[in-house]
PQR file with spaces between the fields and no chain letter, atoms N, CA, C, O and H, PARSE charges and radii, in Angstrom:
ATOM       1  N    UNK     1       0.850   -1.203    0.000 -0.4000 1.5000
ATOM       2  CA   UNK     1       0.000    0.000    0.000 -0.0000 2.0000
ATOM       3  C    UNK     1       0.883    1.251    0.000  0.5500 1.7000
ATOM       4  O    UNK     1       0.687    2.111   -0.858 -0.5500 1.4000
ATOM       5  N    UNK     2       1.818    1.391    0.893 -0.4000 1.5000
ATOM       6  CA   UNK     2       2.629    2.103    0.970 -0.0000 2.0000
ATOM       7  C    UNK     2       3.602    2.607   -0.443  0.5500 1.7000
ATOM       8  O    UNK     2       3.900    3.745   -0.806 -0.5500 1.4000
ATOM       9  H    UNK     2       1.978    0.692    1.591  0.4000 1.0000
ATOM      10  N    UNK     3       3.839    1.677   -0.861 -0.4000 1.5000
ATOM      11  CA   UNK     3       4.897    2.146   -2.307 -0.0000 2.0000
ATOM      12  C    UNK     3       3.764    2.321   -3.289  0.5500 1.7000
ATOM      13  O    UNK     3       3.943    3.085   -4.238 -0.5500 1.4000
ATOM      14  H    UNK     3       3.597    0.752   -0.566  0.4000 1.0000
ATOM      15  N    UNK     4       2.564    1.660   -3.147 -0.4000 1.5000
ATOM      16  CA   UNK     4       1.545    1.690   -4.073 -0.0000 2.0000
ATOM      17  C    UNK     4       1.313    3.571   -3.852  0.5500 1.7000
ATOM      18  O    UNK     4       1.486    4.413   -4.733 -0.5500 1.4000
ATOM      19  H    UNK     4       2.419    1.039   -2.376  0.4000 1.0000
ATOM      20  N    UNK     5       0.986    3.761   -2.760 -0.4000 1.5000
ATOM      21  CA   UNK     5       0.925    5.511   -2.746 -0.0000 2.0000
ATOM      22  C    UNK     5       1.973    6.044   -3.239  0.5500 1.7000
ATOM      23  O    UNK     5       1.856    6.862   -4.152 -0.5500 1.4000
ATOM      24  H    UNK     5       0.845    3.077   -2.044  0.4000 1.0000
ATOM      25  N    UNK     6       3.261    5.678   -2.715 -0.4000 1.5000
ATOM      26  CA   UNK     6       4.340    6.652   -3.385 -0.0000 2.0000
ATOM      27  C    UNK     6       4.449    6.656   -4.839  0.5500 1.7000
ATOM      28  O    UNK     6       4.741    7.688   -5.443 -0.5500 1.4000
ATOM      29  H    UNK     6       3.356    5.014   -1.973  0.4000 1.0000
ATOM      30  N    UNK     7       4.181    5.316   -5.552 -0.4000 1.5000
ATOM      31  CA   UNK     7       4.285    5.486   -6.896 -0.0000 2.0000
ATOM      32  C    UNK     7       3.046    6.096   -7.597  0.5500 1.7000
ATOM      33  O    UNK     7       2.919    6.187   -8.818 -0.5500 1.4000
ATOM      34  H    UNK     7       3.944    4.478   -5.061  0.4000 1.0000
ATOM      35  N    UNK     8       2.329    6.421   -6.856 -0.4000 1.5000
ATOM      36  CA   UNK     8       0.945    7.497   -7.682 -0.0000 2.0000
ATOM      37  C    UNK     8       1.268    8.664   -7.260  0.5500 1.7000
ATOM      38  O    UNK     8       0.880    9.538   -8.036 -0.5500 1.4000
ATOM      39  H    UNK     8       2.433    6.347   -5.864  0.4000 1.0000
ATOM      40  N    UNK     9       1.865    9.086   -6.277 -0.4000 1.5000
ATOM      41  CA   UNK     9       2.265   10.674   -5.816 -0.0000 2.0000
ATOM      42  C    UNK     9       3.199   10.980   -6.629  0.5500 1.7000
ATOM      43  O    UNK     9       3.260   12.140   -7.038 -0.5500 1.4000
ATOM      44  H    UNK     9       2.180    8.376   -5.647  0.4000 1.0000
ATOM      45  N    UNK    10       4.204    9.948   -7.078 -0.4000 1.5000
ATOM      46  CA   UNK    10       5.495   10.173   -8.266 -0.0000 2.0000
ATOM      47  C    UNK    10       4.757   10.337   -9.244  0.5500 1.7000
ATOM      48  O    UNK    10       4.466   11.515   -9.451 -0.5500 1.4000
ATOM      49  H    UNK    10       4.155    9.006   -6.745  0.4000 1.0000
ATOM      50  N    UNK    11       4.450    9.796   -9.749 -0.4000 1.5000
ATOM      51  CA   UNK    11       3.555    9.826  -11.397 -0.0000 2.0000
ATOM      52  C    UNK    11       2.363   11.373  -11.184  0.5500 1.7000
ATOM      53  O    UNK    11       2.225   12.205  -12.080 -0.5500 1.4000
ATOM      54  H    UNK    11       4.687    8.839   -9.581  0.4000 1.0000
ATOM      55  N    UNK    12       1.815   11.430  -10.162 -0.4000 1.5000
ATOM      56  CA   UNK    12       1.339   12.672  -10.186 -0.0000 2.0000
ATOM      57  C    UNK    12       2.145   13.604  -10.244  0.5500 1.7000
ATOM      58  O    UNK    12       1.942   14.373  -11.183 -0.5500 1.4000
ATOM      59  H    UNK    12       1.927   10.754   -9.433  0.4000 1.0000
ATOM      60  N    UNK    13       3.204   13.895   -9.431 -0.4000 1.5000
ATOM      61  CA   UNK    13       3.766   15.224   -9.213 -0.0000 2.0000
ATOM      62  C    UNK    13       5.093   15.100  -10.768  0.5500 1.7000
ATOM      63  O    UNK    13       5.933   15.961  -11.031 -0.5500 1.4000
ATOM      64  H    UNK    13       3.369   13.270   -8.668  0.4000 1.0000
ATOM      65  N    UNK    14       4.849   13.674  -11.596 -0.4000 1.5000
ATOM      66  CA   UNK    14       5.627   14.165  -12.842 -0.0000 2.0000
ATOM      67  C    UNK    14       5.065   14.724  -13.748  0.5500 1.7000
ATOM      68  O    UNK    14       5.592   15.478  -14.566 -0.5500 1.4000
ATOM      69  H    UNK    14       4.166   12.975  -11.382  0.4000 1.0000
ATOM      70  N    UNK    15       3.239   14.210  -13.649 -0.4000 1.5000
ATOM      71  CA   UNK    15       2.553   15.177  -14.721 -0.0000 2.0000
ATOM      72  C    UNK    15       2.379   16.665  -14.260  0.5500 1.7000
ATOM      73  O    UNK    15       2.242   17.585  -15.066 -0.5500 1.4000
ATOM      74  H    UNK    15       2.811   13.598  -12.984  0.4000 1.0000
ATOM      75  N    UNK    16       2.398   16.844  -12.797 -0.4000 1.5000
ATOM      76  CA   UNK    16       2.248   18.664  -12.444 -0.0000 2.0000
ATOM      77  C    UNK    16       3.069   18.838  -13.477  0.5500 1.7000
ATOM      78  O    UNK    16       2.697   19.132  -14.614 -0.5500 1.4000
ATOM      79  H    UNK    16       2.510   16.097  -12.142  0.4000 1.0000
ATOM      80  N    UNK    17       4.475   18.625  -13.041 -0.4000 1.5000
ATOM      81  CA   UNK    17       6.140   19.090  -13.378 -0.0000 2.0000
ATOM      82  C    UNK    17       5.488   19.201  -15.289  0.5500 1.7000
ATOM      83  O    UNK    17       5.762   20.118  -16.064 -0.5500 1.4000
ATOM      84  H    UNK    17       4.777   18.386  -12.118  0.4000 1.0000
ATOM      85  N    UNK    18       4.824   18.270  -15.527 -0.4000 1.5000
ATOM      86  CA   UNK    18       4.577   18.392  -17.378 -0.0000 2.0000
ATOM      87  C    UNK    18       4.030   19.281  -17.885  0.5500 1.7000
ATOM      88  O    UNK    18       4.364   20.071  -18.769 -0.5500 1.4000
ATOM      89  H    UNK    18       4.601   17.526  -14.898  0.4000 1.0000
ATOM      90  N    UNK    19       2.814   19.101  -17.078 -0.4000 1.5000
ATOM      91  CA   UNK    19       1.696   20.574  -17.108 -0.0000 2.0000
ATOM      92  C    UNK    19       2.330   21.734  -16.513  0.5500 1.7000
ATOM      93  O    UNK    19       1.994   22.547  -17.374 -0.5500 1.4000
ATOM      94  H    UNK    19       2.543   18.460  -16.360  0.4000 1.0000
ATOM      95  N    UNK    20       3.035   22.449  -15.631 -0.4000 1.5000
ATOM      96  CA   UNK    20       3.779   22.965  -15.260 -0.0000 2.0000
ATOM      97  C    UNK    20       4.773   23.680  -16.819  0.5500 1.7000
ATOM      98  O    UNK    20       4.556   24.733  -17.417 -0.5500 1.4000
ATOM      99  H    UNK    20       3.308   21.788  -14.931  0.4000 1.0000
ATOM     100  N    UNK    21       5.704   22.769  -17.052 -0.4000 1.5000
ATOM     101  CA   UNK    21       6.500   22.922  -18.488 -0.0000 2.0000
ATOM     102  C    UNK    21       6.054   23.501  -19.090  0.5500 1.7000
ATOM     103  O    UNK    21       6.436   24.661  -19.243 -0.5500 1.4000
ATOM     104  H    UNK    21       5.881   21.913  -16.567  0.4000 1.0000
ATOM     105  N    UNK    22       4.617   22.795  -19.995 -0.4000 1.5000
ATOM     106  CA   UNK    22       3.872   23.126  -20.926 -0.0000 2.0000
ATOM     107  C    UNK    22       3.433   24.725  -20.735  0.5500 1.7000
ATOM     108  O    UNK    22       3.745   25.621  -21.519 -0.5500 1.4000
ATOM     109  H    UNK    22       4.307   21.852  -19.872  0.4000 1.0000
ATOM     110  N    UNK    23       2.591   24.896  -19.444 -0.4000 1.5000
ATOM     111  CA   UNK    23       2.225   26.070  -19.590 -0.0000 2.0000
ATOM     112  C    UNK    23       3.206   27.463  -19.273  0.5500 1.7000
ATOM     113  O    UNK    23       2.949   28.618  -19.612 -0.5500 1.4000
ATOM     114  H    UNK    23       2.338   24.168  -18.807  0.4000 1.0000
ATOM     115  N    UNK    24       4.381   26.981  -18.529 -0.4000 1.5000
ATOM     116  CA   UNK    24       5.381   28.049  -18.830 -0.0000 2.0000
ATOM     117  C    UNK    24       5.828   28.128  -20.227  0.5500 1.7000
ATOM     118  O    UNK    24       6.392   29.178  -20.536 -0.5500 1.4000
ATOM     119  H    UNK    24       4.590   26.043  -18.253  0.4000 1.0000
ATOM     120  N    UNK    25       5.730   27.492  -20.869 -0.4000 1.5000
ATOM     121  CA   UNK    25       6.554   27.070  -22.489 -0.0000 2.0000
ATOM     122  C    UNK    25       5.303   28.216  -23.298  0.5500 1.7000
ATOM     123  O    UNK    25       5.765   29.124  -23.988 -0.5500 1.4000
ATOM     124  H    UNK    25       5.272   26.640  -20.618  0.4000 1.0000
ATOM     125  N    UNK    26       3.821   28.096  -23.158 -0.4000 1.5000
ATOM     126  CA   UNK    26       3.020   28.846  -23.794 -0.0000 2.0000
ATOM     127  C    UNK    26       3.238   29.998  -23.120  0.5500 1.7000
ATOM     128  O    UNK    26       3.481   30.946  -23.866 -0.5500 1.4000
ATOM     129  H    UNK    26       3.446   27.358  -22.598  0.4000 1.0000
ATOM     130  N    UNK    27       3.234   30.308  -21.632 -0.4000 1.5000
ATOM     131  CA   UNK    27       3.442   31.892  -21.624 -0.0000 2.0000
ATOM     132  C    UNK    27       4.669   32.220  -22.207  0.5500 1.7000
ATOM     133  O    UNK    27       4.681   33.434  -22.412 -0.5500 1.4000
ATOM     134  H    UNK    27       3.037   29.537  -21.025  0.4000 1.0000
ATOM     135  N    UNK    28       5.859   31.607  -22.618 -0.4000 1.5000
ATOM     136  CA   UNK    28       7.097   32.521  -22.978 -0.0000 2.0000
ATOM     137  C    UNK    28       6.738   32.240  -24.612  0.5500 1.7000
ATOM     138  O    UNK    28       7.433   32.747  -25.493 -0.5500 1.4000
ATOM     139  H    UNK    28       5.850   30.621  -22.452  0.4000 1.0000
């Protein structure tokens, strides 16, 4: 259960980091 959470908090906080990218990439 435990790594099962950490590996969905990883995979979440890599798509922020994507979405994140993306939309700094359209404001510049």
């Amino acid at each position: 259960m435990k790594t099962k959470k950490t590996n969905a908090m990883r995979q979440l906080d890599k798509a922020k980091i994507k979405y994140d990218m993306r939309t700094f990439d359209v404001d510049a």
